[in-house]
C-alpha positions as a Markdown table, in Angstrom:
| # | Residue | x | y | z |
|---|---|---|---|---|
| 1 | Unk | 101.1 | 35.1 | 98.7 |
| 2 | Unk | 100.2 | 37.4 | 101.3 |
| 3 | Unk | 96.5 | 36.1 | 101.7 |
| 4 | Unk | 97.8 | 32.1 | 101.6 |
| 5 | Unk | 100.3 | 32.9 | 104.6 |
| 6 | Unk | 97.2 | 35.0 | 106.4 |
| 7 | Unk | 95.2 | 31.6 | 105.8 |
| 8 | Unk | 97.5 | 29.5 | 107.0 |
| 9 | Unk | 98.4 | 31.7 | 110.2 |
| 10 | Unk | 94.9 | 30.8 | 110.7 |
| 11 | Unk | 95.1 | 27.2 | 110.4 |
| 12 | Unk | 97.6 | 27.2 | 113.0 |
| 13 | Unk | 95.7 | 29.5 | 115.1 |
| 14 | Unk | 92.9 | 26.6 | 114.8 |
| 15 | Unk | 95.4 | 23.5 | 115.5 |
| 16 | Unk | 97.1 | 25.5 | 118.3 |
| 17 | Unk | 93.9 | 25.7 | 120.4 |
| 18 | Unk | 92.7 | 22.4 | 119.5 |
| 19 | Unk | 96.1 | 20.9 | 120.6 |
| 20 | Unk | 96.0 | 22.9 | 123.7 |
| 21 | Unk | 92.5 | 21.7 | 124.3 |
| 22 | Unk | 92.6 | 18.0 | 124.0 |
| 23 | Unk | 95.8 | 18.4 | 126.5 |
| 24 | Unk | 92.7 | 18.3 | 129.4 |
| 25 | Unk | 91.4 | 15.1 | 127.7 |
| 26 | Unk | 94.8 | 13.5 | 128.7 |
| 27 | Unk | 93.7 | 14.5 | 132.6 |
| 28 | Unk | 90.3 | 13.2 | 132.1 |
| 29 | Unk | 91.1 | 10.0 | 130.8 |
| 30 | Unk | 93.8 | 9.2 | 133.4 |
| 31 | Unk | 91.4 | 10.7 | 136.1 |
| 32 | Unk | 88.4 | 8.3 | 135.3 |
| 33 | Unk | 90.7 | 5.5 | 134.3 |
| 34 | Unk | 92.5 | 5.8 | 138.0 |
| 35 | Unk | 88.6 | 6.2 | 139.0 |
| 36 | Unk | 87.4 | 3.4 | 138.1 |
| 37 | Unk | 90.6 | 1.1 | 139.1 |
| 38 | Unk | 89.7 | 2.2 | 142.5 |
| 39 | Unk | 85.8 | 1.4 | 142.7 |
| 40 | Unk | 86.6 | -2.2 | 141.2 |
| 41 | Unk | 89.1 | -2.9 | 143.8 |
| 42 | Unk | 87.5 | -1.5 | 146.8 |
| 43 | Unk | 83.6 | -2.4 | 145.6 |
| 44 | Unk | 84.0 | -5.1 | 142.9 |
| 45 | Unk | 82.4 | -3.5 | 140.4 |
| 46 | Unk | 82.8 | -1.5 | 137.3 |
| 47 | Unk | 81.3 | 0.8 | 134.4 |
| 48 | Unk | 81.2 | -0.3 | 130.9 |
| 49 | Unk | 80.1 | 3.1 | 130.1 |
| 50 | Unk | 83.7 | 4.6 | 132.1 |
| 51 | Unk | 85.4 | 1.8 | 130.3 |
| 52 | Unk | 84.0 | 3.4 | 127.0 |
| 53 | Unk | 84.9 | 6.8 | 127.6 |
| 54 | Unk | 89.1 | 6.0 | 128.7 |
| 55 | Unk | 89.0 | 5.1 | 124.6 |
| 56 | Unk | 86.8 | 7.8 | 123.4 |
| 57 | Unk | 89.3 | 10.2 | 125.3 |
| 58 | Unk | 92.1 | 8.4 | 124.0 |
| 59 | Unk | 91.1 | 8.3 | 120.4 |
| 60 | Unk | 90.1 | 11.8 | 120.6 |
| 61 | Unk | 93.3 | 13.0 | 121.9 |
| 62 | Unk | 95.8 | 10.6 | 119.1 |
| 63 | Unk | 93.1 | 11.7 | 116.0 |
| 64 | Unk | 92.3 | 15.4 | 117.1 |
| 65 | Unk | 95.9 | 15.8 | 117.4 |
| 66 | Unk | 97.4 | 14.9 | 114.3 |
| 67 | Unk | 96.9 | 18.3 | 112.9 |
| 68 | Unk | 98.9 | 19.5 | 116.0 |
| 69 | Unk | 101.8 | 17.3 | 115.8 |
| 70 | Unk | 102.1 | 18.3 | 112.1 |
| 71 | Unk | 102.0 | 22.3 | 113.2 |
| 72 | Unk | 104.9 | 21.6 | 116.0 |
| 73 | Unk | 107.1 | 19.1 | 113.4 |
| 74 | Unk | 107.1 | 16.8 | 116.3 |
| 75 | Unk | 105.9 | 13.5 | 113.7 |
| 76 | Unk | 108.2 | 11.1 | 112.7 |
| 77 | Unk | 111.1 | 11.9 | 110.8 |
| 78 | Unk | 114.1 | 9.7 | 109.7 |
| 79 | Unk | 116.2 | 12.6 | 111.3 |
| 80 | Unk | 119.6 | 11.0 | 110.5 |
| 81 | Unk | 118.7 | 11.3 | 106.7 |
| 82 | Unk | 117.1 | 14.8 | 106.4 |
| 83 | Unk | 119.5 | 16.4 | 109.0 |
| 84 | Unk | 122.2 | 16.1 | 105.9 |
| 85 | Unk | 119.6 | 17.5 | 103.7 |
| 86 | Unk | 119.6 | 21.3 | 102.9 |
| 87 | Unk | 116.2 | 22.9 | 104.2 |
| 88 | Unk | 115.0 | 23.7 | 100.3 |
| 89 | Unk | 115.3 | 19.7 | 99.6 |
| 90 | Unk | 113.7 | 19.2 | 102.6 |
| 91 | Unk | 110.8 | 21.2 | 101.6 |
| 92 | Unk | 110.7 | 19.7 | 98.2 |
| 93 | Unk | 110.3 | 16.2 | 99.9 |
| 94 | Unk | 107.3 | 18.0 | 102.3 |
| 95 | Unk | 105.8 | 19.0 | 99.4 |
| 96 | Unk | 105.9 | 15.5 | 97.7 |
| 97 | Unk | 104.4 | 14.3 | 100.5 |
| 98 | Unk | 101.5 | 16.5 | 101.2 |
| 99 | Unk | 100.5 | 16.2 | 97.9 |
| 100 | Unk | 101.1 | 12.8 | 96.8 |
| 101 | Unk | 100.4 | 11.3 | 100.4 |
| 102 | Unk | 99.0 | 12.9 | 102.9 |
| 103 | Unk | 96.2 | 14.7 | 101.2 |
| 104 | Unk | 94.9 | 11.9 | 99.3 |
| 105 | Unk | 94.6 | 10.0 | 102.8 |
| 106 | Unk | 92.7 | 12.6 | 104.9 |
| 107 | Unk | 90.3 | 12.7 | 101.8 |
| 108 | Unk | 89.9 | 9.2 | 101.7 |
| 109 | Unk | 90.1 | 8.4 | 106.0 |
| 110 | Unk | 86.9 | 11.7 | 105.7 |
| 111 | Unk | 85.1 | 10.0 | 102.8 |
| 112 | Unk | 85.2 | 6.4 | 104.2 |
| 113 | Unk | 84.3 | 7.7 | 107.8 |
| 114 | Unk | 81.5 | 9.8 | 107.1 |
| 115 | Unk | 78.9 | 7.5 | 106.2 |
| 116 | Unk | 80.1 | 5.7 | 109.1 |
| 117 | Unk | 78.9 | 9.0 | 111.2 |
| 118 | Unk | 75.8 | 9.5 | 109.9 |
| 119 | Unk | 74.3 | 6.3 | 110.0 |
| 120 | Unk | 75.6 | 6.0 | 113.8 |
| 121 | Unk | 73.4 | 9.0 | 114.1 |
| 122 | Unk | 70.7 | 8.4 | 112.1 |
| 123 | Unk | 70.5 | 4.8 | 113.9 |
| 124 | Unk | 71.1 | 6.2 | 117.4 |
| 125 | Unk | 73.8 | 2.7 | 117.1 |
| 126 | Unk | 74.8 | 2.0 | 120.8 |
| 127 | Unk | 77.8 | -0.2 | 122.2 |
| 128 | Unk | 76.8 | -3.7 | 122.3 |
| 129 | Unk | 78.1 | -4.1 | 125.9 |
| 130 | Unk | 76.1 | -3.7 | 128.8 |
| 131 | Unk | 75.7 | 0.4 | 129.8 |
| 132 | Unk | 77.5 | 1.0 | 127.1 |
| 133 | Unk | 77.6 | 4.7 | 125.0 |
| 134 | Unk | 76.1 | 5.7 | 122.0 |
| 135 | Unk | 78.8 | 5.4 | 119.2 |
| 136 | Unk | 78.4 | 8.8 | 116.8 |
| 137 | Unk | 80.4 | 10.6 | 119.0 |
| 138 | Unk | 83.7 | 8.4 | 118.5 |
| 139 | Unk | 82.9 | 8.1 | 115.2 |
| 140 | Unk | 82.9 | 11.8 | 114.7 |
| 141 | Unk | 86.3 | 12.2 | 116.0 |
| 142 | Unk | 88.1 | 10.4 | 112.9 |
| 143 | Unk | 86.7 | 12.8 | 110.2 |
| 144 | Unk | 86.9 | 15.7 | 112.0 |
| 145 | Unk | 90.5 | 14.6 | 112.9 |
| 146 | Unk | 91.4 | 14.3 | 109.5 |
| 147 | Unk | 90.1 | 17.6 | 108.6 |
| 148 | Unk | 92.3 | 19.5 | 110.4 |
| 149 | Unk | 95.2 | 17.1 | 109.3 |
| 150 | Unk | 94.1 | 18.6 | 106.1 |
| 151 | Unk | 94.0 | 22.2 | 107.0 |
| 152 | Unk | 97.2 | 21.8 | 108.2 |
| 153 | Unk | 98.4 | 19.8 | 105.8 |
| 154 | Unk | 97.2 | 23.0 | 103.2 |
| 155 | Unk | 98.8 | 25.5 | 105.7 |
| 156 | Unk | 102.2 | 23.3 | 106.0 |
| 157 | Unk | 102.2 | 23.5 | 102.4 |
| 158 | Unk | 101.8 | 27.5 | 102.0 |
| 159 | Unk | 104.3 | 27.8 | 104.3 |
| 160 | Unk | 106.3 | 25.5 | 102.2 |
| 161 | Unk | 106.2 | 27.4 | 98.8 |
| 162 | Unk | 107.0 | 30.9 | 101.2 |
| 163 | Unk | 110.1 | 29.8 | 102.3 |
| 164 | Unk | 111.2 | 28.6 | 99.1 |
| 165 | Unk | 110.3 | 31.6 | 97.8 |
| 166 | Unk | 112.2 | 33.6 | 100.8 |
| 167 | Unk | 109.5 | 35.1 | 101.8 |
| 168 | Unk | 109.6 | 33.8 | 105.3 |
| 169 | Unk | 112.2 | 31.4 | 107.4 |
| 170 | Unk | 112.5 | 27.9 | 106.9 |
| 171 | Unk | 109.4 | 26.8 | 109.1 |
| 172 | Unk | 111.1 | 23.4 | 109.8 |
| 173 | Unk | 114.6 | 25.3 | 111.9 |
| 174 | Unk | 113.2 | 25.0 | 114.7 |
| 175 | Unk | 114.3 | 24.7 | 118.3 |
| 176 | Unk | 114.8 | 21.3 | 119.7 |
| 177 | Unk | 113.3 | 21.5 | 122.8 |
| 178 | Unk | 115.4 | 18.7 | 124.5 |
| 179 | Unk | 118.9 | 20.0 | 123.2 |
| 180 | Unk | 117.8 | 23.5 | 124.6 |
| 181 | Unk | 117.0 | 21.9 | 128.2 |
| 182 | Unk | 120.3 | 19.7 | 127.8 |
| 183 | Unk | 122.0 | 23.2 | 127.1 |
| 184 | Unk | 120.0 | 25.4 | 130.1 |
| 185 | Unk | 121.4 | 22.8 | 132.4 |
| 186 | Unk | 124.8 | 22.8 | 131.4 |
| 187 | Unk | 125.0 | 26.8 | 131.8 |
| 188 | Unk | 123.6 | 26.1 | 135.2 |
| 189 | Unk | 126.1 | 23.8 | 136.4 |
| 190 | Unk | 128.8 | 25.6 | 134.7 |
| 191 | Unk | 127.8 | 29.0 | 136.3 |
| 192 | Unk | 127.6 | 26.7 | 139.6 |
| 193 | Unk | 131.2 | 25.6 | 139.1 |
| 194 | Unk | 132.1 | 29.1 | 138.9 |
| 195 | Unk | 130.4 | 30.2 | 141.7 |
| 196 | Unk | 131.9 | 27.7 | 143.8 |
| 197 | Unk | 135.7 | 27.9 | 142.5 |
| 198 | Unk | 135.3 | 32.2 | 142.6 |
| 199 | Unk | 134.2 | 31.4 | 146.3 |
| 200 | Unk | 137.6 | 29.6 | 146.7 |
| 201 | Unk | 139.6 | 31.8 | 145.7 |
């Protein structure tokens, strides 16, 4: 099991710097979105090729980061339902769904996608509006998307069969980040209150 849990360590490594990566596409999109909503106010004209690139950027960032999401837990969950659940169940119902659901979709979004890819390439297929981009490159962004949906889908899954195993901590107890904030601010104005009411005395 040793080996798996090096592999997936891996995996993460791999979704951890893509997810930290594709946080600078966020900039760029909102940079040459505000961009061009200035020069077609002030000049009355526009750039179907900017246009293009604001949902390159923005499919890039939602399909790049699925892997991402998946390593920091922060999908969608019915949380009211699996919060009464004990962590092993919840694993059990992971596993069901990595196997029975999730895999079988990245293999079939990859295999229905890359044709799509390579004849965009092979064609050299452009937009179909005026100045707009080639298309491979938006293209290419689904399947590789989904292939590291699927690495971390793999890696979710060692981790999975670990814990259950007790070979490692339930990978899913992890820190809410709002509740900690909600918490950090309550010691503050607690520790303020105390401040001020020693100062009274």
């Amino acid at each position: 099991m040793k080996p798996l849990l090096k592999l997936s360590n891996g995996i993460d490594w791999i979704n951890e710097r893509v997810g930290h990566g594709i946080m600078w596409l966020i900039l760029a999109a909102v940079l040459i979105s505000a961009g061009n909503a200035i020069v077609r106010k002030l000049f009355q004209t526009s750039s179907n090729a900017l246009l293009e690139v604001q949902w390159y950027l923005f499919s890039a960032v939602f399909l790049l980061g699925a892997g991402y999401a998946f390593l920091k837990n922060v999908h969608v969950r019915i949380d009211f339902i699996s919060n009464h659940l004990s962590a092993r169940t919840r694993s059990w119902i992971d596993i069901v769904g990595i196997v029975v659901f999730l895999t079988p979709l990245c293999w079939l979004m990859i295999d229905l996608s890359w044709p799509l890819l390579v004849n965009a390439w092979q064609s050299g297929e452009m937009s179909q509006n005026a100045g707009g981009l080639i298309r491979w490159p938006v293209y290419a962004v689904l399947p590789l998307g989904m292939a590291l949906l699927l690495l971390q889908a793999a890696s979710e899954l060692i981790k999975r069969f670990a814990f259950l195993r007790g070979l490692i901590p339930d990978p899913l107890a992890h820190a809410d980040p709002e509740a900690e904030e909600l918490a950090r601010l309550e010691q503050i104005v607690a520790e303020s209150l105390q401040d001020k009411s020693g100062g009274k005395q």
